[in-house]
C-alpha positions in Angstrom: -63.9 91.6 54.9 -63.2 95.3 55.5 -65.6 97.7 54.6 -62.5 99.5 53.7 -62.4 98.0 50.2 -65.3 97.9 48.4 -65.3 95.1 45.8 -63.0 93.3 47.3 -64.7 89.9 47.8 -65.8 90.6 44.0 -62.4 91.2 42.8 -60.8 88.1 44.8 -63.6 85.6 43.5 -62.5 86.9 39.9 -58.9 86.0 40.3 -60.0 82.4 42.3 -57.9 83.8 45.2 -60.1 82.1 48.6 -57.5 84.1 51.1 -58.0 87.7 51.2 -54.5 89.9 51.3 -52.3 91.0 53.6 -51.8 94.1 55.0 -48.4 95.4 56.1 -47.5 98.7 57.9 -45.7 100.3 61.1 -47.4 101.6 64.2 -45.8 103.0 67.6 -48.1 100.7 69.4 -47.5 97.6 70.2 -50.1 94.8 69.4 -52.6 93.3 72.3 -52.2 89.7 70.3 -50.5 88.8 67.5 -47.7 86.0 66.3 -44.2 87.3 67.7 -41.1 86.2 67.9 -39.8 85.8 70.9 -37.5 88.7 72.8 -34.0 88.5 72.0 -31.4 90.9 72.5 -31.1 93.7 69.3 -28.3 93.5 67.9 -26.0 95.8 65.3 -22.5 95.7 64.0 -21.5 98.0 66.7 -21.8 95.1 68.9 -20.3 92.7 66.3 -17.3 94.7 66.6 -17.3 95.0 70.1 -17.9 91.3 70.5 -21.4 91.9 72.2 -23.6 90.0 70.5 -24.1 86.2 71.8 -24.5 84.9 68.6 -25.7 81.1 70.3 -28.4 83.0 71.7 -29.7 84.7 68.7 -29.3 81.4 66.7 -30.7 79.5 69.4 -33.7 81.8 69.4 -33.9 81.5 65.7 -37.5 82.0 63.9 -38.3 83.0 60.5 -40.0 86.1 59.8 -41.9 84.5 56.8 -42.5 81.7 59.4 -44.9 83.5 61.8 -46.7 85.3 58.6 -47.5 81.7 57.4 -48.9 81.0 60.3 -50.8 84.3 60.8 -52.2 83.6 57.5 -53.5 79.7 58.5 -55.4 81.8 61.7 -56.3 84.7 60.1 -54.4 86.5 62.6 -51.9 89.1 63.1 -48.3 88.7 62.7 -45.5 91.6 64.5 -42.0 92.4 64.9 -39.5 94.5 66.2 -36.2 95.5 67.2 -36.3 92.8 69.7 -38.7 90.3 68.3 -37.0 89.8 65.0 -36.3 86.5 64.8 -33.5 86.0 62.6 -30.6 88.2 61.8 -31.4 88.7 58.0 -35.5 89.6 59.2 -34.1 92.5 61.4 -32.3 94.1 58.2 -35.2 93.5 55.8 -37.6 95.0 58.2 -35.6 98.4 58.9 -34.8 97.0 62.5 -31.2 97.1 61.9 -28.5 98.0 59.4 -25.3 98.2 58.4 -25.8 94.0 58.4 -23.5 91.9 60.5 -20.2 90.2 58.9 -21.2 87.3 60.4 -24.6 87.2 58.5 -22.5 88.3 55.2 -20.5 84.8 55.4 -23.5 83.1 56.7 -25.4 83.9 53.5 -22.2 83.6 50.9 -19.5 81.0 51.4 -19.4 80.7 55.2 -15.8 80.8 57.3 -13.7 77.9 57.4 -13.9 75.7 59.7 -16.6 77.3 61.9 -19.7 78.0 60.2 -21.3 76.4 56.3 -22.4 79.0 54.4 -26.1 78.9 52.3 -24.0 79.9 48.9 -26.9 81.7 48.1 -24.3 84.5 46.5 -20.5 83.2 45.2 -18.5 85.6 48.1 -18.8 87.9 51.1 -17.7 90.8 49.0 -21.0 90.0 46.5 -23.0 89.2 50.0 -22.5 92.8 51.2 -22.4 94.9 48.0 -25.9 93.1 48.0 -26.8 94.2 51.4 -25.4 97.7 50.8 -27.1 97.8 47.7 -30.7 97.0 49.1 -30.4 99.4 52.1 -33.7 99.1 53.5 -35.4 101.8 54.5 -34.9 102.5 58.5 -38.4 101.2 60.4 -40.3 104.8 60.7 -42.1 103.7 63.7 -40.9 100.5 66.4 -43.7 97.5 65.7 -43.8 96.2 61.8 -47.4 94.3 61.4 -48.6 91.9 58.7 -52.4 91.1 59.0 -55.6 90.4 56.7 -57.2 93.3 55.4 -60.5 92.4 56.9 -58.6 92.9 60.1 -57.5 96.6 59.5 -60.2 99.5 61.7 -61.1 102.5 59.7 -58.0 104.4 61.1 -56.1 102.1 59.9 -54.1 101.8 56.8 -51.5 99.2 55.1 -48.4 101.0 53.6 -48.2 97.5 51.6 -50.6 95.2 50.4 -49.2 91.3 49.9 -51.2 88.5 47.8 -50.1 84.8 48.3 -51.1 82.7 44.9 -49.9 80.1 42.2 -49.4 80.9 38.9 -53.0 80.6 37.6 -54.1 83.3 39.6 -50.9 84.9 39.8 -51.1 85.8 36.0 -54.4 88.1 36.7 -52.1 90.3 39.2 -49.4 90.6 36.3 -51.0 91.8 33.4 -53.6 93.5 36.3 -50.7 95.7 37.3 -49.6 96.6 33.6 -53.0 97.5 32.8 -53.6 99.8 35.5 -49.9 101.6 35.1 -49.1 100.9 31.4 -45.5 99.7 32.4 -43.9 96.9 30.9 -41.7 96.3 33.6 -43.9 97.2 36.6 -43.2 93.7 38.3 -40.3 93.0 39.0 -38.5 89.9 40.9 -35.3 90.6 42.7 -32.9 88.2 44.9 -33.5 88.1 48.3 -34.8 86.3 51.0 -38.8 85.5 51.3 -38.8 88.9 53.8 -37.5 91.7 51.7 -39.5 90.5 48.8 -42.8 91.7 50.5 -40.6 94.8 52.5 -37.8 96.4 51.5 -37.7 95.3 47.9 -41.2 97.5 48.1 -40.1 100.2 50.1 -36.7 100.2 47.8 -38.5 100.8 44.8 -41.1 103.4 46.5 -37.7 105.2 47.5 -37.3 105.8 43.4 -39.9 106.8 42.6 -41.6 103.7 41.2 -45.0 102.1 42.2 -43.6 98.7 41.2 -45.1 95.4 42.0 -42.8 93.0 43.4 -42.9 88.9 42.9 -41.3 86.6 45.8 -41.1 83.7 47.2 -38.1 82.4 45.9 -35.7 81.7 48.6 -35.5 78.4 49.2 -35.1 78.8 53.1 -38.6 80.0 53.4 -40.4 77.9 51.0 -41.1 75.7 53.4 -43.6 78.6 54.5 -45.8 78.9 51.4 -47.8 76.0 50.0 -46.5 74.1 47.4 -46.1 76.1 43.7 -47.4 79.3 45.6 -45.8 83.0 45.2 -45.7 86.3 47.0 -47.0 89.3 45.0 -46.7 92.6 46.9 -47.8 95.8 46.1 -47.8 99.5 47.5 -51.6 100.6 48.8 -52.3 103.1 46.0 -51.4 100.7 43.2 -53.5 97.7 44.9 -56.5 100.6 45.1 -56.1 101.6 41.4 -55.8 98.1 40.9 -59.4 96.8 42.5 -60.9 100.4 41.3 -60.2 99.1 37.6 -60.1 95.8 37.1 -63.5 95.8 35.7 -62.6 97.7 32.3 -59.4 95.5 32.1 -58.5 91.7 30.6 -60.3 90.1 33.5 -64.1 90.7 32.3 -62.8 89.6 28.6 -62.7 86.0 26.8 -59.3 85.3 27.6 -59.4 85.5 31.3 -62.7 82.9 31.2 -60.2 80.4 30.3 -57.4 81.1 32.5 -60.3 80.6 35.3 -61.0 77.1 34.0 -57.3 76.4 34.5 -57.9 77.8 38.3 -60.1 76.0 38.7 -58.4 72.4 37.7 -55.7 74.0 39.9 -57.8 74.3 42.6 -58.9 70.9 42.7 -55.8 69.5 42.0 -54.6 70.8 45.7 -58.1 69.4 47.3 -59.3 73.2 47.5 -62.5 73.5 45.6 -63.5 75.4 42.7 -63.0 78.8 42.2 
């Protein structure tokens, strides 16, 4: 584990989490190594409009962004992207790669088009679709390569601009009252629509953007749950909160009586999914 983060290991073994978080920021360099997608041509609704984007291609080329996390998590590896290793469409706008977002993703996502493409009906209409999109705006990518990799993977001059748990409920429960204790919110998590990607990036970033050091809950999209084990949740959180967070966890709910039994139920969890005790 990083020496970056003292207490970590402590603080994990507390919350029965075995995985240690990710880290997520963005770095003019490009990686050495790393899980990529593989190059495909940027694209932008300038092209849509201009009829440049060979949409076979970019489908044909399809991978999910929550895809090469899961498996950068089962190596303990690093995970990249960029303008041209994005992987899907709806990655490239989450991630800052790319924005306003296609009309052809806007259908894609809603109700589809007639007789060419099924839509997902994850919203009722294209008009809902893009105030959605519009709505979200994620922040621009400040520097060309987004990485996603453990924390015990980051050098010293290296920091996470997001910090992103992966849990079941059980353990889950410690993050949410964790993060009300350390900022006295009530409504410091929060749990917006979207796909598995901008619930760990620009659902962050978007809240960061107001102001607000908010904890976001994910893993919803049905898409990408493929990606997570079964009954298991993203929780994502901006660096200084997960700091404040491991700095005072030990004067909060998780040293009391309370939390002894919700460990006992981690535990049965654990061993319910064939992954020992906590």
């Amino acid at each position: 584990m990083s020496d970056q983060w003292p207490g970590l290991d402590e603080f994990l073994q507390v919350l029965g989490l075995e995985e240690e978080p990710l880290g997520l920021y963005y770095t003019g360099v490009q990686p050495e190594t790393g899980l990529t997608p593989d190059p495909l041509d940027p694209i932008s609704r300038a092209k849509e409009i201009k009829g440049e984007i060979n949409w076979g291609a970019v489908f044909g080329g399809f991978s999910c962004v929550m895809g090469h996390i899961w498996r950068a998590r089962r190596k303990r590896a690093a995970a990249w992207f960029s303008a041209d290793h994005y992987g899907c469409p709806g990655g490239a706008f989450y991630l800052g790669f790319m924005k306003p977002q296609t009309e052809l993703i806007v259908h894609y996502v809603s109700t589809g088009l007639p007789g060419q493409m099924e839509g997902e009906c994850y919203l009722p209409s294209p008009d809902k679709c893009r105030a959605f999109f519009e709505y979200l705006d994620p922040r621009p990518a400040p520097k060309p390569f987004m990485v996603v990799k453990p924390l015990g993977l980051f050098q010293k001059d290296e920091k996470p601009e997001l910090v992103v748990f992966f849990c079941r409920p059980e353990s889950l429960a410690g993050l949410h009252q964790l993060a009300a204790f350390v900022t006295g919110e009530a409504e410091v998590v929060r749990s917006p629509f979207g796909a598995g990607c901008s619930n760990i990036t620009s659902w962050p970033f978007f809240y960061l953007s107001r102001g607000r050091q908010a904890a976001v809950l994910g893993g919803w999209d049905p898409s990408a749950r493929q990606f997570y084990k079964t009954d298991e949740l993203s929780f994502t959180v901006p660096l200084t909160l997960f700091e404040a967070m491991l700095a005072q966890w030990p004067a909060s709910f998780l040293t009391r009586k309370a939390w002894r039994t919700s460990r006992q139920k981690i535990a049965r969890s654990r061993r319910a999914w064939g992954e020992g005790e906590a």
